[in-house]
Each structure stands twice: as structure tokens, then as C-alpha cells.
N, C-alpha and C positions, 0 to 999 in steps of 0.2 A: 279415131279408130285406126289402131296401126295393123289389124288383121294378123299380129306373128311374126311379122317381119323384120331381123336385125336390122338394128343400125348401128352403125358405127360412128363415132366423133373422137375426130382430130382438129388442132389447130391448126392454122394455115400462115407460118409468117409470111410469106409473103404478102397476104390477102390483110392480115390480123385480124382474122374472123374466126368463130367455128365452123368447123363444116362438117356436115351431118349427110349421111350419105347410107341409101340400102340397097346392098349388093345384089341384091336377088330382083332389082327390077333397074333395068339398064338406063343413066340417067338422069335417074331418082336421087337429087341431091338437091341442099339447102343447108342455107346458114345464119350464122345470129353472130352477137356482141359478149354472150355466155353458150355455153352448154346447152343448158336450158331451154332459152330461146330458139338455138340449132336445130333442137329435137323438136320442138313444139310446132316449126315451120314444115321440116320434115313430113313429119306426122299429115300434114296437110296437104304433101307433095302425094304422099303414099294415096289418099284417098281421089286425088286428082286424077293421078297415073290408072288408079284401078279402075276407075268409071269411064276415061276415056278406052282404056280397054275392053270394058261392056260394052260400050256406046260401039263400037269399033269389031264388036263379035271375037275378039282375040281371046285366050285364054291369058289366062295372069299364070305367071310361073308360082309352083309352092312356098309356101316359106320356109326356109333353109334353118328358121333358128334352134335350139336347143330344145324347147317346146315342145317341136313338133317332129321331133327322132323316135324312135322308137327301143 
């Protein structure tokens, strides 16, 4: 469940990893050996992030994608 929320991926040489990252929730990043993978980890991060913000009473910020403009 990625809930809406862009992500973005880039490579990292330094790292030579993907890195998959979503701007709209502060520190929400992860990465893989493909794309793919980046995103799939991600994805995982998203559902992490948002629960500990339930758990936590915090609101989650909206998602900023394309999606969800009006």
C-alpha cells in the first residue's frame, strides 16, 4: 500500500545502490540492487512511517502526487 505518495528513484554512486525516497514524509527512504527492488522496499517504509504515525496520534502529511491535485 503506497497510499498516493510519490516516489522518486535515483542512483547513488557513491552507495551503487537505488535509492527510492518519498518527499512528502520526512525520512522515508530505502533502497535496493534494481529499481524495482528500491521501490518495493520503499513501499514498505511508507506503511511503516504511516502506522508509527497512527500509533503516535500524529497526522501523516497528504500526498503531494499527481493523483491527488485537483
Amino acid at each position: 500500500m503506497n497510499a498516493g505518495y510519490r516516489i522518486e528513484v535515483a542512483w547513488s554512486a557513491d552507495d551503487q545502490v537505488w535509492v527510492a525516497d518519498v518527499p512528502d514524509l520526512p525520512f522515508c527512504t530505502a533502497h535496493g540492487p534494481t529499481p524495482h527492488e528500491a521501490v518495493a522496499e520503499v513501499e514498505q517504509a511508507v506503511d511503516a512511517w504511516l502506522q508509527v504515525a497512527q500509533d503516535l496520534g500524529r497526522p501523516a502529511p497528504p500526498p503531494s502526487g499527481l493523483a491527488h491535485r485537483a
